[in-house]
RODO-2510 file (C-alpha; in nm, 4 decimals, decimal comma):
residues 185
     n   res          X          Y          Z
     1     x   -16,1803     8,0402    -6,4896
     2     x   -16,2533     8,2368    -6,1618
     3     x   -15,9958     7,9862    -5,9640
     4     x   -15,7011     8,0280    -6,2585
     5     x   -15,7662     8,3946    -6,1699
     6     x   -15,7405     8,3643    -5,7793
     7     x   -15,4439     8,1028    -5,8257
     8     x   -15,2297     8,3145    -6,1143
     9     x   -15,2752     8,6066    -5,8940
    10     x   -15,1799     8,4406    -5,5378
    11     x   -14,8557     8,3200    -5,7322
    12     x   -14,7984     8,6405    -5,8498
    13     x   -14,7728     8,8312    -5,5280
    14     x   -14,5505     8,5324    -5,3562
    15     x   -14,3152     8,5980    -5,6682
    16     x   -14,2984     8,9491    -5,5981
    17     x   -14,2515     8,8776    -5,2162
    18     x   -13,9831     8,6867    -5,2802
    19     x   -13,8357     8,8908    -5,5005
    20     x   -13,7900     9,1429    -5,2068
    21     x   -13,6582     8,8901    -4,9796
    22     x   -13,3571     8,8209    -5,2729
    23     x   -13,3346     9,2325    -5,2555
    24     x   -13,3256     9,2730    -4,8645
    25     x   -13,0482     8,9803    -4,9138
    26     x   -12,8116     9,2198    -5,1108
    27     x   -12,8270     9,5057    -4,8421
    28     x   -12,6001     9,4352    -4,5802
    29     x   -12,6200     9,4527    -4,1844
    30     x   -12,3446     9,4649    -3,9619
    31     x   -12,2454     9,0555    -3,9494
    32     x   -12,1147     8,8478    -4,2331
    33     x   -12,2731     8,6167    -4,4098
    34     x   -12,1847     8,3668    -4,7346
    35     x   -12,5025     8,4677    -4,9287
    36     x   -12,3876     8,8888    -4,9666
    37     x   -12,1744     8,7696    -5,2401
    38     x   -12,4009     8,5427    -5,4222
    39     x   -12,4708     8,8103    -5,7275
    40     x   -12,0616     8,9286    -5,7299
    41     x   -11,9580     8,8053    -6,0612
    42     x   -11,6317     8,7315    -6,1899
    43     x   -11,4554     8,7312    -6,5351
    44     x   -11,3815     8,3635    -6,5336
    45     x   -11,2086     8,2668    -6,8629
    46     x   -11,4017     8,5516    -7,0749
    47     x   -11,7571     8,4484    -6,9433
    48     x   -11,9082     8,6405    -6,5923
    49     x   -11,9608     8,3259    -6,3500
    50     x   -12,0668     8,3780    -6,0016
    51     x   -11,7770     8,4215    -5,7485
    52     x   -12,0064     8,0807    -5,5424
    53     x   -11,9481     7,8654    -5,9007
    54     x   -11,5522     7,9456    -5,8649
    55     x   -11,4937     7,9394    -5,5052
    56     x   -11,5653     7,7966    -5,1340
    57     x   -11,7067     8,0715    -4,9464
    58     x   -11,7282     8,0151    -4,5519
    59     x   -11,7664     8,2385    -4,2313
    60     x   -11,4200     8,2994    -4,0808
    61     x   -11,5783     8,4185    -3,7995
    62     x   -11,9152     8,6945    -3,7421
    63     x   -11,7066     8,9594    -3,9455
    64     x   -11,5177     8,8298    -4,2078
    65     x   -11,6132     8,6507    -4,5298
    66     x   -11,3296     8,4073    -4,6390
    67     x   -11,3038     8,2975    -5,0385
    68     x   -11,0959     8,0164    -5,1490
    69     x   -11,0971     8,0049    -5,5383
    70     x   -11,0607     7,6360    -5,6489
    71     x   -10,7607     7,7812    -5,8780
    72     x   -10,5217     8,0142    -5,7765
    73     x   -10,5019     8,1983    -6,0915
    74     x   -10,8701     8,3430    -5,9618
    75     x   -10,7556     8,4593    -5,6510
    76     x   -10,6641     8,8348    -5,8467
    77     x   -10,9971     8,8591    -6,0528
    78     x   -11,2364     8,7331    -5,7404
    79     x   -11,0808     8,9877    -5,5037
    80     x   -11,0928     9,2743    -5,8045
    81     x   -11,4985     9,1253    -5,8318
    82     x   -11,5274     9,1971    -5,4393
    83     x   -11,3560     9,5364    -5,4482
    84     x   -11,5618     9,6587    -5,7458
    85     x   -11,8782     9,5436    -5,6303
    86     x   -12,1702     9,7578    -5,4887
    87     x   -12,1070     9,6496    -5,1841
    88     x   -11,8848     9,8848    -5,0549
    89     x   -11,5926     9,5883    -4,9347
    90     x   -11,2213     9,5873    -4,8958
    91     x   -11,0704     9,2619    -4,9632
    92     x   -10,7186     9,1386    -4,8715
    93     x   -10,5627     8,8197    -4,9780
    94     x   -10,3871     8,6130    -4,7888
    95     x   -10,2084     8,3501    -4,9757
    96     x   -10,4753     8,1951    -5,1815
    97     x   -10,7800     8,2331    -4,8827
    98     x   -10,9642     8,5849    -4,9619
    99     x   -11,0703     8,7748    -4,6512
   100     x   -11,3353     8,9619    -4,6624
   101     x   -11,3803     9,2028    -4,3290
   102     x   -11,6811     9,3731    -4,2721
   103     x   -11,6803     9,6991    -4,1719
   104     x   -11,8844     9,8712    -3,8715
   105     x   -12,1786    10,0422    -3,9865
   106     x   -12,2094    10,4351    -3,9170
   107     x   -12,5430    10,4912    -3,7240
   108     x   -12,6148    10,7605    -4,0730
   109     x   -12,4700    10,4407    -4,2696
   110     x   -12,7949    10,2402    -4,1480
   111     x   -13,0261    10,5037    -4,1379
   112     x   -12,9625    10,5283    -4,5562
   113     x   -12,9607    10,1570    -4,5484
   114     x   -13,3027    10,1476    -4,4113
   115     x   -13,4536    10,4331    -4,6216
   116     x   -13,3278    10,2079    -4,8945
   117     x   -13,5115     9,8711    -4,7512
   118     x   -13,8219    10,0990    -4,6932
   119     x   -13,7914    10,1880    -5,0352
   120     x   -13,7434     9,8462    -5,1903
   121     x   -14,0450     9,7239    -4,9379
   122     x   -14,2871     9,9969    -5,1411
   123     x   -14,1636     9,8750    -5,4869
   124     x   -14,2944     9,5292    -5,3779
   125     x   -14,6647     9,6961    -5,2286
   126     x   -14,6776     9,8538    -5,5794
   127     x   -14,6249     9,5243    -5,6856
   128     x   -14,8821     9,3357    -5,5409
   129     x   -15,1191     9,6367    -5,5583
   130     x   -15,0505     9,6475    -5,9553
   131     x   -15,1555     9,2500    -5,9509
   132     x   -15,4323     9,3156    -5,7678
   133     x   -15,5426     9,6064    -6,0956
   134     x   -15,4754     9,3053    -6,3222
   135     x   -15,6822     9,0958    -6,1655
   136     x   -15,9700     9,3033    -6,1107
   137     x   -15,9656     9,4406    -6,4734
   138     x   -15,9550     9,0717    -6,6080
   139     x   -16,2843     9,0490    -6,3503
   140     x   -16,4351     9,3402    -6,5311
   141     x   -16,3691     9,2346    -6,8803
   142     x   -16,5038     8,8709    -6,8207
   143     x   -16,8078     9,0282    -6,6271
   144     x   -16,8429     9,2270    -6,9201
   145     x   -16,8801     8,9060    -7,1795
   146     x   -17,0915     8,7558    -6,9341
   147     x   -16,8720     8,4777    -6,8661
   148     x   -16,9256     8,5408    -6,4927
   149     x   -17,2037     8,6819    -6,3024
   150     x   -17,2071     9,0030    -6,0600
   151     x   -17,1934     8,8064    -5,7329
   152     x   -16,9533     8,6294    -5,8369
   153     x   -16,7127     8,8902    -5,9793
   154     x   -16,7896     9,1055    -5,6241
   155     x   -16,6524     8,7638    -5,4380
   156     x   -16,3455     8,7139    -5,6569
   157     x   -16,2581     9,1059    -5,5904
   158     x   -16,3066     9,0450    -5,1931
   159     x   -16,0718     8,7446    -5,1976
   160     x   -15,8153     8,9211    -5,4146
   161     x   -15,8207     9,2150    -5,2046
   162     x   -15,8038     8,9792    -4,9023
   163     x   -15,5052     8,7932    -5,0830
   164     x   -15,3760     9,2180    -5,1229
   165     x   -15,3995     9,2673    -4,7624
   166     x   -15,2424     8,9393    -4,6539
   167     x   -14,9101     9,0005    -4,8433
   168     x   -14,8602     9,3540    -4,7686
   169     x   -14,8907     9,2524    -4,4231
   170     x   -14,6000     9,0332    -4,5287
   171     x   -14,4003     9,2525    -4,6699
   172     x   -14,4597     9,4778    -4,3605
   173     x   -14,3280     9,2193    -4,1612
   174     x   -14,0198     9,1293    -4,3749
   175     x   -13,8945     9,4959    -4,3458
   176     x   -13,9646     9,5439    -4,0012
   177     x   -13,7031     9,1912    -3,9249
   178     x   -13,4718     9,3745    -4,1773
   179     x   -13,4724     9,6883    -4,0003
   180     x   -13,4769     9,5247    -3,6569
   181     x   -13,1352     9,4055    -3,8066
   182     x   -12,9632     9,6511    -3,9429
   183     x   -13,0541     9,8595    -3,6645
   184     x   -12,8858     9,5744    -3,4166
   185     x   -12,5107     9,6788    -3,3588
***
């Protein structure tokens, strides 16, 4: 029971770790790379499909993105995608290769970038501290029934809270290589 406990919440707080590593993903630094686009979506005949299921995407060199739909009657709707996206792009075509340049970042264009990764790094500490409650409270209640002793409760809670500290010291690290980044001109 106690080790279900320790294990459900270790997986928990790698889950939520990793779902800030997807986020960080989706804010962009100065350089290109393939995997900004992964969540554009496109209207591909009536059903959204990810612009990576209808096209090659590749590095045409450290600033700009190129797209090659596999069928040139995409070329229209993936550029639209890029263009309408959150990701603040401007898309030309050139014959049926997409280019996607990336533009310079403003030194107050980074600053609100990294507000915004500080903010997504305290979503993920509230998280894993929120696990941590869960955890603890399922302690209490099986403490309560007397399905566990005191000692052994008290032990669970240290390694939880030493599972706690070990990931926010993760997630601390994970923004600071993000920031390091977008800071990097």
């Amino acid at each position: 029971m106690i080790t279900e406990i320790r294990k459900s919440t270790e997986q928990r707080m790698a889950k939520s770790l990793e779902a800030l590593k997807v986020d960080l993903t989706k804010i962009r630094t100065g350089r290109a790379h393939t995997g900004l686009l992964d969540h554009v979506t496109v209207d591909y005949y009536g059903s959204p499909t990810l612009v990576n299921q209808v096209a090659n995407i590749t590095l045409i060199d450290a600033r700009t993105i190129g797209v090659q739909p596999w069928e040139k009657n995409m070329v229209g709707k993936v550029e639209r995608a890029i263009r309408d996206s959150d990701l603040g792009l401007n898309p030309a075509t050139n014959g049926d290769i997409i280019r996607v340049p990336m533009p310079m970042l403003t030194e107050e264009r980074r600053r609100d970038l990294i507000k915004l990764v500080k903010s997504e790094g305290e979503n993920a500490k509230v998280a894993v501290r929120n696990i941590r409650r869960d955890a603890n409270s399922t302690l209490k209640d099986l403490l309560k029934k007397k399905e566990i002793s005191e000692d052994d409760e008290r032990r669970v809670q240290d390694d939880i809270q030493k599972l706690t500290d070990r990931f926010v010291a993760e997630i601390d690290q994970t923004l600071s290589v993000k920031e390091t980044d977008l800071m990097a001109v």
